[in-house]
Each structure stands twice: as structure tokens, then as C-alpha cells.
C-alpha positions as CSV (number, residue, x, y, z in Angstrom):
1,X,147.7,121.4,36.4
2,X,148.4,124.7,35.7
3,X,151.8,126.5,36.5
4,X,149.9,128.8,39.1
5,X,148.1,126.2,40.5
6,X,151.5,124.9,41.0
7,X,153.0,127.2,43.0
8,X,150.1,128.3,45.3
9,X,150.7,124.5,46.1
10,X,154.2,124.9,46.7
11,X,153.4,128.3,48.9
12,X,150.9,126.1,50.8
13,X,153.8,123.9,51.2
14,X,156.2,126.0,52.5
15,X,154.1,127.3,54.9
16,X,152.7,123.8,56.4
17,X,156.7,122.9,56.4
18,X,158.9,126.2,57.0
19,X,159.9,127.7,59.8
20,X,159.8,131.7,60.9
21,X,163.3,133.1,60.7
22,X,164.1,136.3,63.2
23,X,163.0,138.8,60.4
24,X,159.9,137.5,60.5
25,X,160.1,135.4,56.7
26,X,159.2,131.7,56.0
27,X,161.8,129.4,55.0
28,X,162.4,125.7,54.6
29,X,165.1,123.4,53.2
30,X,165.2,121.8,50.1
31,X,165.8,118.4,51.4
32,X,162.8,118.3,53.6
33,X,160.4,119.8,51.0
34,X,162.0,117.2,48.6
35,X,161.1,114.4,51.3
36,X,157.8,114.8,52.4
37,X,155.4,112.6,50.8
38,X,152.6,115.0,50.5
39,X,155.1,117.4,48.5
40,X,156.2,114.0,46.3
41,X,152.5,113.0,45.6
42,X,151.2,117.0,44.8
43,X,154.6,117.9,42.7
44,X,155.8,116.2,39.2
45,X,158.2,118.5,38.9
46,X,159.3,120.2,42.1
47,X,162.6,121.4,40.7
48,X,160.6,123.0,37.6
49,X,157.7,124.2,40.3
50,X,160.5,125.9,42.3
51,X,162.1,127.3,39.1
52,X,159.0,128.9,37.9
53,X,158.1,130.6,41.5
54,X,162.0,131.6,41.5
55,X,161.2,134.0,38.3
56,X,158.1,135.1,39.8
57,X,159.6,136.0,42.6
58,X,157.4,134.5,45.4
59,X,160.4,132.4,46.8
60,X,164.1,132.7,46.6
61,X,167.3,130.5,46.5
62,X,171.0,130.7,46.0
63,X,171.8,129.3,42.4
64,X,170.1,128.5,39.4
65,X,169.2,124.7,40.2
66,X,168.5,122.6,43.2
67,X,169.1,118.8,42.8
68,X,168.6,116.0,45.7
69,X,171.1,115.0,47.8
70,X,173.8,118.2,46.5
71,X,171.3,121.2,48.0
72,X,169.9,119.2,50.8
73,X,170.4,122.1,53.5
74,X,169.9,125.0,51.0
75,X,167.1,127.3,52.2
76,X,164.1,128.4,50.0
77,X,163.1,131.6,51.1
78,X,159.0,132.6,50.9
79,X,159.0,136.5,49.7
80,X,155.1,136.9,49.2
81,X,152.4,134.7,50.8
């Protein structure tokens, strides 16, 4: 797969998963996206996936990388749908 094809899987992702914050923005948690088994089956690399949409700037996060377990509760922000 390619890397976009990746992460218009990952945006499809967030959105089935996220919840609306009060400014009106998508978010979800690293620990649940991690946890779903659709997300596992779709995603080799979710870390890497995440990464690449990070430098496109279609979702944001605290911190350079997110690892299982450590950044359960950190949010990943959607900026573009």
C-alpha cells in the first residue's frame, strides 16, 4: 500500500473511532486506535502511518513518538478530513 492510501485509512479511522471535542475537531486516543482490531488488521505500521500524517499535517500529537502502553491516553488530533 501506498503511504496515502495509508492515511486516508487512518482518517477513516479516526473518524469511525473519535469523538467531537467542543471546538468542533475529531479526536481519539492512541490506546484505543492501537486496540481495535479493524485498525490492527488495516495497519502494519500504525506508529509509522501516524508519523507520516503527523508531517503532513492531517492529525496532530504531543511528541515525536507514540508507543503502546506509555501514550495510551494521548490524543491524536484530526486537522483536515
Amino acid at each position: 500500500m501506498n503511504v496515502e492510501h495509508e492515511i486516508s485509512l487512518l482518517v477513516e479511522e479516526i473518524q469511525r473511532l473519535g469523538t467531537k471535542n467542543p471546538d468542533g475537531t475529531l479526536s481519539v486516543k492512541f490506546g484505543v486506535l492501537f486496540a481495535d482490531e479493524k485498525c490492527a488488521n488495516l495497519f502494519e505500521a500504525l506508529v509509522g502511518t501516524l508519523k507520516a500524517a503527523k508531517r503532513r499535517k492531517i492529525v496532530s500529537y504531543p511528541g515525536e513518538l507514540l508507543l503502546q502502553g506509555v501514550h495510551d491516553n494521548v490524543d491524536i488530533l484530526l486537522l483536515q478530513n
